[in-house]
C-alpha positions in Angstrom: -18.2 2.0 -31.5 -17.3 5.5 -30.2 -17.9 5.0 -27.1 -15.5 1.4 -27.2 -12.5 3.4 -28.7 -12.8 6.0 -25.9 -12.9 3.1 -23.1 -10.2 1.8 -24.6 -8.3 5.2 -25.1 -9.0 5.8 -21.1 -7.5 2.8 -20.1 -4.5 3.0 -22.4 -4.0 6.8 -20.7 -4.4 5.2 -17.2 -1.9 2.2 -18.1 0.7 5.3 -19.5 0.0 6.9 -16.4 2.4 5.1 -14.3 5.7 2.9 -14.8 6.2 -0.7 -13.2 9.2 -2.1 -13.2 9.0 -6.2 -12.3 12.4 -6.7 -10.0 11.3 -10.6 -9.2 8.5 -12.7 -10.3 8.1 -16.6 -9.5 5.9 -19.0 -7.3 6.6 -21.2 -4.5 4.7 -23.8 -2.8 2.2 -26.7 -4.0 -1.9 -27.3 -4.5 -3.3 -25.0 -1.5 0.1 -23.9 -0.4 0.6 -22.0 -4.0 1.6 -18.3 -4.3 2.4 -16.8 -7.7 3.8 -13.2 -7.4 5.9 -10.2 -8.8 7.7 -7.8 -6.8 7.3 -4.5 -8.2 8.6 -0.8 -8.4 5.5 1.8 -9.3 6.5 5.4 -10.3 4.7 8.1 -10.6 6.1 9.6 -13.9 4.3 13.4 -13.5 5.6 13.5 -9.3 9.0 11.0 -9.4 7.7 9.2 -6.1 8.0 5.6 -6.1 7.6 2.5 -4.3 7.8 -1.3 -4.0 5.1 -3.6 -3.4 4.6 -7.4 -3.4 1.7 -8.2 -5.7 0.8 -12.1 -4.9 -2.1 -14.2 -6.2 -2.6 -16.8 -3.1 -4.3 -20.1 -3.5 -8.2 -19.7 -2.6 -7.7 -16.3 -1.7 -7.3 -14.7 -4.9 -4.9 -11.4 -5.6 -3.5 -9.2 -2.8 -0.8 -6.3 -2.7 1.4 -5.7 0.3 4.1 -2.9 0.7 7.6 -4.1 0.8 8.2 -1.0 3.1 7.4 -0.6 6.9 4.2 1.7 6.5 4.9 3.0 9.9 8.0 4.1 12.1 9.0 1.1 14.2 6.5 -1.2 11.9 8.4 -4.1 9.4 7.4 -4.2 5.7 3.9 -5.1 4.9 0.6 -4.2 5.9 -2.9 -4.5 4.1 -4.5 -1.6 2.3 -8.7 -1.1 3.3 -10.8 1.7 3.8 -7.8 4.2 3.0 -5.7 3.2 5.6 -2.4 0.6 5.9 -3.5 -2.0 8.4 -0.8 -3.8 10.2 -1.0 -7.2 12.3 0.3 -6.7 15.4 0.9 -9.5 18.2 1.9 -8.6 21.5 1.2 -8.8 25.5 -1.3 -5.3 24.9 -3.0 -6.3 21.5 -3.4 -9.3 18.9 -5.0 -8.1 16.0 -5.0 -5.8 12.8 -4.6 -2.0 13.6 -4.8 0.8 12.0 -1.7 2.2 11.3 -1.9 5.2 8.9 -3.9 6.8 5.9 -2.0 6.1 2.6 -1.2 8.8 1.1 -2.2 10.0 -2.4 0.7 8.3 -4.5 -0.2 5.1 -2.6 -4.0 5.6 -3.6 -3.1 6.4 -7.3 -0.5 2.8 -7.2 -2.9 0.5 -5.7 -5.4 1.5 -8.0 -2.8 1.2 -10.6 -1.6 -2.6 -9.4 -5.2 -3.5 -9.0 -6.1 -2.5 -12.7 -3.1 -3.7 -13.9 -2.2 -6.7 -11.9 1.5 -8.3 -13.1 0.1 -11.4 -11.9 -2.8 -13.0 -12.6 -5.6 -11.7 -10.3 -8.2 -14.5 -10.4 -9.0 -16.7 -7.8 -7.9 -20.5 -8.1 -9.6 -22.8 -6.3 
């Protein structure tokens, strides 16, 4: 019983650990075209950095998060998080393909990790 109440005291101090504010939730499309999501802002109480992020829970792919910033100089919003590092799509006469375009940073570690725990939509797959 100890050990339940201190799980569950660790995940209440992780969910206190950061502040989401929802700014627009819905869903849009039909059967295998369906997307629920919830664009968020994430803050970082203890260092004031924020920043927005499109959490979206795609039909038969399950729950993803994308920035709603450019990631990169020159780069527009989005990108996918993997192996510690923003990974952009890029399509052009030199390269089609997902790059590398940057490490995240700390904060974007610590939100992620946040957004994954504590999805504002719901994270399962739908088939």
């Amino acid at each position: 019983m100890k050990a339940k109440n201190a799980k569950k005291a660790a995940r209440e101090a992780r969910r206190a650990s950061m502040k989401v504010e929802i700014l627009e939730k819905g869903n849009f499309g039909k059967g295998e075209d369906s997307e629920i999501y919830a664009n968020v802002e994430i803050t970082d109480p203890a260092t004031g950095e924020s920043a927005k992020f499109a959490c979206r829970n795609v039909f038969d792919v399950g729950y993803i998060v994308n920035p709603l910033y450019a990631v990169s100089e020159g780069l527009k919003p989005g990108g996918i998080a993997t192996g510690g590092y923003w990974k952009v799509f890029r399509e052009d006469e030199n390269y089609v393909g997902w790059m590398e375009a940057r490490p995240l940073t700390p904060f974007e570690k610590k939100a992620l990790g946040y957004l994954r725990e504590f999805p504002p939509v719901n994270a399962g797959i739908r088939m």
